[in-house]
Structures are given as C-alpha cells and as structure tokens.
N, CA and C atoms as a LAMMPS dump frame, in Angstrom:
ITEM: TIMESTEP
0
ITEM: NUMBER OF ATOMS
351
ITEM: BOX BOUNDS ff ff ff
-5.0000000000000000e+02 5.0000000000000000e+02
-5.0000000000000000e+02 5.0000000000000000e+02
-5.0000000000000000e+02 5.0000000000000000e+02
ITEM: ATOMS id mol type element x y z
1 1 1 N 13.602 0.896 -21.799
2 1 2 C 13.031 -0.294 -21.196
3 1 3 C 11.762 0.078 -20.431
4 2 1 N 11.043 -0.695 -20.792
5 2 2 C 9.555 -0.621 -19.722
6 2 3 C 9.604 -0.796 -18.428
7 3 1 N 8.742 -0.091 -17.637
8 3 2 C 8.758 -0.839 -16.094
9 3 3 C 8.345 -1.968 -16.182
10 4 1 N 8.394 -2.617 -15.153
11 4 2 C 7.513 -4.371 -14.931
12 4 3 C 6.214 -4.029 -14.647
13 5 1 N 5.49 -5.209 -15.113
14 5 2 C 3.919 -4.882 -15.206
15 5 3 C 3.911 -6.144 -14.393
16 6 1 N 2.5 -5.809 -13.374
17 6 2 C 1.861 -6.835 -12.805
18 6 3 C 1.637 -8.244 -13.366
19 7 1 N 1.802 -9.393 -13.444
20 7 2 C 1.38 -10.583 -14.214
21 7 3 C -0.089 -10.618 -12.828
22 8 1 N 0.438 -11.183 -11.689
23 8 2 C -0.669 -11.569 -10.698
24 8 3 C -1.165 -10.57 -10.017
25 9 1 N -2.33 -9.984 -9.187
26 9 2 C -2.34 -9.853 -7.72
27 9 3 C -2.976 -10.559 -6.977
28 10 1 N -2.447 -11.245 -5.846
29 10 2 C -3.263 -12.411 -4.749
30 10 3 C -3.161 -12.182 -3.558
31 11 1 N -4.616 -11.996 -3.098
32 11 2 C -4.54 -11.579 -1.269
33 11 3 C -4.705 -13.308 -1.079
34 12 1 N -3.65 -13.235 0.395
35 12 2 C -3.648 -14.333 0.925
36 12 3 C -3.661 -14.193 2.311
37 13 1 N -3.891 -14.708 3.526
38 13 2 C -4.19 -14.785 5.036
39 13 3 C -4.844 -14.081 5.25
40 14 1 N -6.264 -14.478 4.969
41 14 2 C -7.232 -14.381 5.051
42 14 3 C -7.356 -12.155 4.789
43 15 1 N -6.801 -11.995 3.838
44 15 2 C -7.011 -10.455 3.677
45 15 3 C -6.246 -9.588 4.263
46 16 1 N -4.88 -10.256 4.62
47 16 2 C -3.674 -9.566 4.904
48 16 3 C -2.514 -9.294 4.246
49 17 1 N -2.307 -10.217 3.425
50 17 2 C -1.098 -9.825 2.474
51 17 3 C -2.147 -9.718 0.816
52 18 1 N -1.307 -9.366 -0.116
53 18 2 C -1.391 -8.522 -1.148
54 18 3 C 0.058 -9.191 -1.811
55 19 1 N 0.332 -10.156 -2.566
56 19 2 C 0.925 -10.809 -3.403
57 19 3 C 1.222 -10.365 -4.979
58 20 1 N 1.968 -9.652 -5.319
59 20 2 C 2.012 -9.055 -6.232
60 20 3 C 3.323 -9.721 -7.319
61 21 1 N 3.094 -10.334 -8.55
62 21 2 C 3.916 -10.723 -9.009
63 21 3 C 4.369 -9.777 -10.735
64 22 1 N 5.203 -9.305 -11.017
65 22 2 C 6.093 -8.292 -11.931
66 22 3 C 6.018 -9.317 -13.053
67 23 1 N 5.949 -8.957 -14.134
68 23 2 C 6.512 -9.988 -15.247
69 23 3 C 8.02 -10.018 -15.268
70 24 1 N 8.564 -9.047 -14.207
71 24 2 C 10.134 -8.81 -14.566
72 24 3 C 10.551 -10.321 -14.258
73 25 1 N 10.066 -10.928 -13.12
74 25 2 C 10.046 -11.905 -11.922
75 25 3 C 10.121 -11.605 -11.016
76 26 1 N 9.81 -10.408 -10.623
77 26 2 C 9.804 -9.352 -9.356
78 26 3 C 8.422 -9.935 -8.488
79 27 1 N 8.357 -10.237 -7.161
80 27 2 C 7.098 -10.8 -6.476
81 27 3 C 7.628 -10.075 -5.516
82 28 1 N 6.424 -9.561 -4.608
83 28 2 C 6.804 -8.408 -3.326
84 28 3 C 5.204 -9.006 -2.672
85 29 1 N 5.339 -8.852 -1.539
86 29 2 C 4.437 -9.549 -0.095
87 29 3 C 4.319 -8.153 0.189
88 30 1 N 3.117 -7.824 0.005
89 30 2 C 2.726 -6.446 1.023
90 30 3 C 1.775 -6.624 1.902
91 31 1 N 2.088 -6.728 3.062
92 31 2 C 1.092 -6.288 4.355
93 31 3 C 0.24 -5.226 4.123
94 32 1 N -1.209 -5.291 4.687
95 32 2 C -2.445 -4.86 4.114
96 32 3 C -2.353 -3.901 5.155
97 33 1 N -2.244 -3.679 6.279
98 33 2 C -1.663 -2.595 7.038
99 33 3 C -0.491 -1.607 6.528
100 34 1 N 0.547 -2.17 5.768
101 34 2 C 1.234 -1.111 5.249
102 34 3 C 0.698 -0.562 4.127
103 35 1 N 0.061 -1.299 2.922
104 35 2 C -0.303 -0.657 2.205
105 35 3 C -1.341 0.682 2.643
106 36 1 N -2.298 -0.119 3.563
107 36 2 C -3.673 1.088 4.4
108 36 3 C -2.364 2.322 4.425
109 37 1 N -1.691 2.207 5.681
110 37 2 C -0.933 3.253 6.3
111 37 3 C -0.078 3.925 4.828
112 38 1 N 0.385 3.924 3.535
113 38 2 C 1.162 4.093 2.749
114 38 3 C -0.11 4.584 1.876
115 39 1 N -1.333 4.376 1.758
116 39 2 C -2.202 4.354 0.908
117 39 3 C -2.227 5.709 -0.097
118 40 1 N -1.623 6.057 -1.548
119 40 2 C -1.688 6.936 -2.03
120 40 3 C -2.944 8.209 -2.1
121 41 1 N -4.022 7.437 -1.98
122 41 2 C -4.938 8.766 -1.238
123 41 3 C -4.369 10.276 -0.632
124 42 1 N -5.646 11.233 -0.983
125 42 2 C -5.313 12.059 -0.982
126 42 3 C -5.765 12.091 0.65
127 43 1 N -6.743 11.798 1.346
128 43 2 C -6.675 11.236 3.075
129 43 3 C -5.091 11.29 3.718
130 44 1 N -4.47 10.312 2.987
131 44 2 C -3.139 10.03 3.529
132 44 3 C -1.914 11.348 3.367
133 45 1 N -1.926 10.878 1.79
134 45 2 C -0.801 11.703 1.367
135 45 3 C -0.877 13.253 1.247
136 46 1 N -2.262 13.615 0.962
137 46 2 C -2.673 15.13 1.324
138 46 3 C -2.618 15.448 -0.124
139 47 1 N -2.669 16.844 -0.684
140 47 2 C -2.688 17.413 -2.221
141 47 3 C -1.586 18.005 -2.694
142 48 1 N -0.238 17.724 -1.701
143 48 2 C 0.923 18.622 -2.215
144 48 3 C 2.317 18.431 -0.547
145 49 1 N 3.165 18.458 -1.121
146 49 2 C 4.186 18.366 0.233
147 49 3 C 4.21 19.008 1.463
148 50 1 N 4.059 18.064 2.207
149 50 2 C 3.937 18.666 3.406
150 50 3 C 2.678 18.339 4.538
151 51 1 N 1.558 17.972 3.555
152 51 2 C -0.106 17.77 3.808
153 51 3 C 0.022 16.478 4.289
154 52 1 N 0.691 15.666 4.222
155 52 2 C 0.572 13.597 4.681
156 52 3 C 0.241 14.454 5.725
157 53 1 N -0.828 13.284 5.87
158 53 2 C -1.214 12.582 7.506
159 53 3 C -0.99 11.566 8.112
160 54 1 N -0.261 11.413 9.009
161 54 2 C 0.09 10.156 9.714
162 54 3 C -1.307 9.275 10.637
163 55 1 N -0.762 8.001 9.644
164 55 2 C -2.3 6.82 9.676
165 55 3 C -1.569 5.857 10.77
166 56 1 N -2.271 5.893 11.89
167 56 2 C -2.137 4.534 12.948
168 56 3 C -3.159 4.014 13.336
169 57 1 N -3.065 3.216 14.277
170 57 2 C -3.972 2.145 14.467
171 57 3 C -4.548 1.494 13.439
172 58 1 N -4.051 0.742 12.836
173 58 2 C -4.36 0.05 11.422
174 58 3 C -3.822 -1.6 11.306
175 59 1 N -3.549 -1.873 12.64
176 59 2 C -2.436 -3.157 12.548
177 59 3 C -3.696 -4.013 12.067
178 60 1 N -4.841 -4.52 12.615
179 60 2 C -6.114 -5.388 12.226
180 60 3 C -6.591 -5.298 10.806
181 61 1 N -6.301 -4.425 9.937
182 61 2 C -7.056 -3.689 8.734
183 61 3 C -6.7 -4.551 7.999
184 62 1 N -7.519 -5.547 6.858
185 62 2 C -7.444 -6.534 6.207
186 62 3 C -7.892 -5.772 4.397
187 63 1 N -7.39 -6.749 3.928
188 63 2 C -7.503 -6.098 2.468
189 63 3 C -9.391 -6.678 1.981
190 64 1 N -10.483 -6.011 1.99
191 64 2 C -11.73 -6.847 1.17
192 64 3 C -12.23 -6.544 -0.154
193 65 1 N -11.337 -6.054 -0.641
194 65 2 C -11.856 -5.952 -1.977
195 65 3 C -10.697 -4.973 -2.815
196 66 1 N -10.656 -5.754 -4.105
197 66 2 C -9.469 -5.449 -5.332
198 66 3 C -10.08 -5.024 -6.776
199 67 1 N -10.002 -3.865 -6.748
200 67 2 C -11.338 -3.647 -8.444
201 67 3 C -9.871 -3.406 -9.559
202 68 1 N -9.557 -3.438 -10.528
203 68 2 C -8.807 -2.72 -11.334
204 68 3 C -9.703 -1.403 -12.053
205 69 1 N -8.826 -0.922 -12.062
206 69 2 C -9.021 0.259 -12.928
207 69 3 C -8.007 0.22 -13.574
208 70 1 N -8.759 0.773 -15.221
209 70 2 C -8.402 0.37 -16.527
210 70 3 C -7.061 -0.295 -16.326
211 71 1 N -6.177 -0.338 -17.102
212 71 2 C -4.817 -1.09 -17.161
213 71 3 C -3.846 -0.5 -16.436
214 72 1 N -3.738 0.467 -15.515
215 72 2 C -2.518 0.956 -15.148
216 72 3 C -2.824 0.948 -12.881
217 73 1 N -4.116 0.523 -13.01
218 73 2 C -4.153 0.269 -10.972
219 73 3 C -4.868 -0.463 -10.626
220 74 1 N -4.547 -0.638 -9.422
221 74 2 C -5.779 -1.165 -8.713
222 74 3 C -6.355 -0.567 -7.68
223 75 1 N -7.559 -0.028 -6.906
224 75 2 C -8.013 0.182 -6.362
225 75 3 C -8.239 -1.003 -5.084
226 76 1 N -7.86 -0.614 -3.576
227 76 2 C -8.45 -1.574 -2.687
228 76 3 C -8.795 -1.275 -1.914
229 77 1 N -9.984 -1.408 -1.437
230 77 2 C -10.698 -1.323 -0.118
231 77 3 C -10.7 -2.253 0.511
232 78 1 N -10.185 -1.354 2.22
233 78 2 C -9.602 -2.134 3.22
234 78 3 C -10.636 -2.102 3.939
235 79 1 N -10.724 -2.976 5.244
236 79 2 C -11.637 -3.401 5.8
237 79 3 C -12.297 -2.124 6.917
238 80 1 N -11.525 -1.266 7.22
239 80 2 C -12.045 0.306 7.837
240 80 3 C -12.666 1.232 6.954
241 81 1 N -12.922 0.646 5.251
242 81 2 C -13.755 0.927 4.781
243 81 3 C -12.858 2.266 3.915
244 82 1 N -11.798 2.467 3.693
245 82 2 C -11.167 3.401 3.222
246 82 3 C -10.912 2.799 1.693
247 83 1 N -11.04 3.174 0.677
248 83 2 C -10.738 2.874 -0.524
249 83 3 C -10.644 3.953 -2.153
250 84 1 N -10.386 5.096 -1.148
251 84 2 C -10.344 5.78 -2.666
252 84 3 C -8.483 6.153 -2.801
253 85 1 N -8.017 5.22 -2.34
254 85 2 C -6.145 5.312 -3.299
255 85 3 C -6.5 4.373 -4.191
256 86 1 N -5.573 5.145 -5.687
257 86 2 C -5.584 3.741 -6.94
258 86 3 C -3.84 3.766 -6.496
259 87 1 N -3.678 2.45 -6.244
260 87 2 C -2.577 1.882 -6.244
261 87 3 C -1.942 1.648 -8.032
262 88 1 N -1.408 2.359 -7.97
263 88 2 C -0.441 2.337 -9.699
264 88 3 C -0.063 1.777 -9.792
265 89 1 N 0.372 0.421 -10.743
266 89 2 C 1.591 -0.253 -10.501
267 89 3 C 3.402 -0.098 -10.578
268 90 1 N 3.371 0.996 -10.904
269 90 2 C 4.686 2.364 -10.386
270 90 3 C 4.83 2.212 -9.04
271 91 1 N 3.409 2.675 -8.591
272 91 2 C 3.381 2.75 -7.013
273 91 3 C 3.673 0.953 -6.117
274 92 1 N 2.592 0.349 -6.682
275 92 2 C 3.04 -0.714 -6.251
276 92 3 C 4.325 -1.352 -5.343
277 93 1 N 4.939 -1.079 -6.977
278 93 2 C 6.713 -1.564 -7.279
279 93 3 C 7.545 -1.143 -6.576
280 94 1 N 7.084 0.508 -5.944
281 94 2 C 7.961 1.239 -4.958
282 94 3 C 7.807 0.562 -4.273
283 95 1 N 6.596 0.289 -3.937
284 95 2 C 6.18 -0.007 -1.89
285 95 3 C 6.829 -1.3 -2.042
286 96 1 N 7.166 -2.401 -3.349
287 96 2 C 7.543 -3.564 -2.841
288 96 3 C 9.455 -3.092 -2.422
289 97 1 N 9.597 -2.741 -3.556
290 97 2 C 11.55 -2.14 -3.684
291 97 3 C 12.058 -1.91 -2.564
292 98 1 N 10.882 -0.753 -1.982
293 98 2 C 11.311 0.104 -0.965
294 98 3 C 11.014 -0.309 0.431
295 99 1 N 10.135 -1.307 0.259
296 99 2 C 9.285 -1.845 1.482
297 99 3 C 9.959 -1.494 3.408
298 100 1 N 11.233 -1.986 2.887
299 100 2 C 12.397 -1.656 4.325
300 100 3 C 12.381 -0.057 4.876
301 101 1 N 12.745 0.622 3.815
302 101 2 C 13.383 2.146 4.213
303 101 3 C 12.143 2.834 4.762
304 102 1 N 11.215 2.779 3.631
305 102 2 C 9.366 2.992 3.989
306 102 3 C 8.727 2.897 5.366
307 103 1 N 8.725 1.494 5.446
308 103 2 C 8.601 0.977 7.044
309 103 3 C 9.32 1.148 8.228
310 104 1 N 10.341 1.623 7.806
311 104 2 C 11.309 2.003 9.004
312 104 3 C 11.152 3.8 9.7
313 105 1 N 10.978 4.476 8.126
314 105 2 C 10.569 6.224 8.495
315 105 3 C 9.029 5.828 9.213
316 106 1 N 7.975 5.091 8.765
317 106 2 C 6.632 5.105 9.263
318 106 3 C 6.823 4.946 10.699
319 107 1 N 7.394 4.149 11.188
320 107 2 C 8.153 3.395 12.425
321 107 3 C 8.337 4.546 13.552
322 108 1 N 9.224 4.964 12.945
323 108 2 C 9.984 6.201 13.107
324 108 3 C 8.931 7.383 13.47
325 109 1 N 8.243 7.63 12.282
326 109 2 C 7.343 8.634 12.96
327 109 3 C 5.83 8.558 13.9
328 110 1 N 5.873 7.323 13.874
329 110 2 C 4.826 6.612 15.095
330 110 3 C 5.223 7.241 16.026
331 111 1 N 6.311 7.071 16.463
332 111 2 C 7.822 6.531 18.026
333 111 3 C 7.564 8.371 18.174
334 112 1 N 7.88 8.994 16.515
335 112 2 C 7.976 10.742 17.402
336 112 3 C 6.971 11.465 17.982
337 113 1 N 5.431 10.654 17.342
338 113 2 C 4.261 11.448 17.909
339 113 3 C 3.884 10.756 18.677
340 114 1 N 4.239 9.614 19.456
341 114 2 C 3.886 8.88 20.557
342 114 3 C 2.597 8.248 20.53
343 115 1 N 2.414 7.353 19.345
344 115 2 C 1.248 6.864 18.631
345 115 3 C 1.98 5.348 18.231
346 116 1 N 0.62 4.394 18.63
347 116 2 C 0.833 3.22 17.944
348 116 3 C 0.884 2.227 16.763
349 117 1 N 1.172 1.453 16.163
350 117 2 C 0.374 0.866 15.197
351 117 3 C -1.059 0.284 15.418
C-alpha cells in the first residue's frame, strides 16, 4: 500500500496554520511555529544524531511562502526568514500523526534548558 499523498496544502490565519489534506482523508492543522521549531533542516535537525538544535522563541513566526518541489515536498519559508527544510510529505504525515508526543518532548525540552517558546 502507498502512503497518503497530499490532495491540498492551505495556510490559513493569516500565516499560521498549514492545512494539509491526505487523499487517505487524513487532514492535520499544523501550527507554523511547530512546523519552524520541527523544521527538517539541517539548522534544526543537524547532519546526524545527536547534532538537533533546540529552536525557541518562534511563537510569532508565520508561514509566507509555500514553493513545491518536484512531486514529493514542499519547501516553506517562515516569516524569520528561515526556509531551507523541504518538508516531505512522509515528513509532513509524521508531524500531523505524531503532532501530540512531538509537542510534548519539544515542551519538555524548553522546561529543561530554561528557555521559552
């Protein structure tokens, strides 16, 4: 079986959410702050385990711009001007699935380095 493929993507409030609809019938609401802070970039995630960098102060960061690249991402640049993660739609699908557990470790490791959103 195939994964689900994107049918839509739609930013809505005013460049805060990221509306993503699955052909499965899968639709996931992503906050443009979590995606920033989650952003597959190598900035974020680093080149290998262990390298993430923990992204705060990002609660204001609005989504301005959605390019695709070829059939398998999208690229978005957020309003702090950061835009080289291609969001996969693999990746996507996690961040919608997973959205809870995700947000709760990020949470989590705010609270341990004594840093805000």
């Amino acid at each position: 079986m195939n994964d689900p493929w994107p049918e839509e993507l739609r930013v809505s409030d005013k460049g805060r959410v990221l509306h993503v609809t699955f052909d499965s019938g899968e639709s996931h609401a992503l906050e443009a702050e979590y995606l920033r802070v989650e952003s597959p970039s190598a900035e974020v995630k680093g080149h290998g385990p262990g390298q993430e960098q923990l992204v705060w102060g990002k609660r204001d960061v609005i989504i301005a711009k959605l390019e695709p690249v070829g059939s398998y991402a999208v690229k978005i640049t957020f309003s702090d001007g950061h835009n080289t993660g291609l969001f996969t739609w693999p990746y996507l699908l996690k961040l919608g699935r997973e959205r809870e557990a995700i947000w709760a470790a990020y949470v989590e490791k705010l609270q341990a380095a004594g840093l805000r959103r």
